[in-house]
N, C-alpha and C positions, 0 to 999 in steps of 0.2 A: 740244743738247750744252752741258757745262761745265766746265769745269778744276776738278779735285776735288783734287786735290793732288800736292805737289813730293816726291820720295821720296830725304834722304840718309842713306848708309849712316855710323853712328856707332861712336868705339871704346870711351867710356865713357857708357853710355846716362845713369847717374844722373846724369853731371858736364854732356851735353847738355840734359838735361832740366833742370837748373837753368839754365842759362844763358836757354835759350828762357821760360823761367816768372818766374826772378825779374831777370835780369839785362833781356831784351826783353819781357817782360809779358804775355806769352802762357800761356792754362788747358790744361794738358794736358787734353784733349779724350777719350782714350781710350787704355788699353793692354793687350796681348795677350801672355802668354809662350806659346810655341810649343813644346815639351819635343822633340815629337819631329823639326821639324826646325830644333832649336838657335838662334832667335832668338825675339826680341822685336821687335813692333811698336810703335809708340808717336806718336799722332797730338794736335800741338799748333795751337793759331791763335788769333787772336783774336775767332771767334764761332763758333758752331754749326756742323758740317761742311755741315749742309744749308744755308745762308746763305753760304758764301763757301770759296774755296780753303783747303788747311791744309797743313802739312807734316807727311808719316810721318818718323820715323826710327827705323831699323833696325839695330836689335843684332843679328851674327851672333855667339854664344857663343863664345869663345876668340879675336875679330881685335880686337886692340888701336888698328889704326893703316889709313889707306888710303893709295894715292896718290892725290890729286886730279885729275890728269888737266891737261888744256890744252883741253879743248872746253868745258867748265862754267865758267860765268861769276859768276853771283851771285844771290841771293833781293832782290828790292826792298820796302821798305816806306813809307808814306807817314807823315810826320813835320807835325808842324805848325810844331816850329823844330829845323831840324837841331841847331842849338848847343846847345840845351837838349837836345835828344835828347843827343847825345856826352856829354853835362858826366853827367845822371843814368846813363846806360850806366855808364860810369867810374866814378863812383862807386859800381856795384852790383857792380864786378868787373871788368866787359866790357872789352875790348881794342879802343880807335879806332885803323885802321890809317891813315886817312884825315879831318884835322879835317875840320868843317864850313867850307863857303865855293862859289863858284862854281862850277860844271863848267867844264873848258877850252871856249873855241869858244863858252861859253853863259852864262846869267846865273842858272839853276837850282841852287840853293843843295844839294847833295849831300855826304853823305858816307860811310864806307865805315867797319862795325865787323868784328870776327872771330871767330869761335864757336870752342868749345874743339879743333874739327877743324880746325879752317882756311877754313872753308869762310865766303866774305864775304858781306855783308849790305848794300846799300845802304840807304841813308837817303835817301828826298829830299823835299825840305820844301814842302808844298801849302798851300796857302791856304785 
């Protein structure tokens, strides 16, 4: 078995999809319109679906907006320098909700951006 991918539901596909491609640097992977049951699939990552996890996001036709909930926590990425990660984010657009610096309790240099849902993104910096 394998973890094939993270599924969030989106309310402007073209405005997620740029953020995931140009703003985090991720190839949309694949997309799908659905006519008869009102959405759109749309599967991004940074390699091959058969090589590593991806994330679908899904257009349902006509929802603009979700609630995020209180149980969903965050997508993780690995960064080689959070700092630089934040600075080019920023500069592409993207929204750091969280600079780059230590975790509490730890010495893991993390930090946290925000996609145009809301929906957060950790960053954290591996060597």
């Amino acid at each position: 078995m394998r973890l094939l991918h993270t599924m969030l539901r989106v309310g402007d596909l073209d405005r997620s999809l740029a953020f995931y491609t140009e703003v985090l640097g991720m190839r949309l992977l694949r997309r799908q319109d659905y006519p008869e049951g009102k959405f759109t699939l749309a599967f991004v990552g940074y390699q091959d679906e058969s090589e590593g996890a991806v994330i679908e996001l899904t257009h349902n036709w006509g929802v603009e907006s979700y609630e995020l909930g209180t149980a969903y926590g965050h997508i993780a990425l690995a960064v080689p320098d959070a700092y630089a990660a934040c600075d080019a984010i920023r500069t592409r657009g993207g929204k750091v909700v969280r600079e780059a610096g230590p975790m509490k309790h730890g010495s893991t240099v993390i930090a946290f951006v925000e996609d145009p849902d809301g929906y957060k993104i950790e960053l954290i910096q591996v060597a």
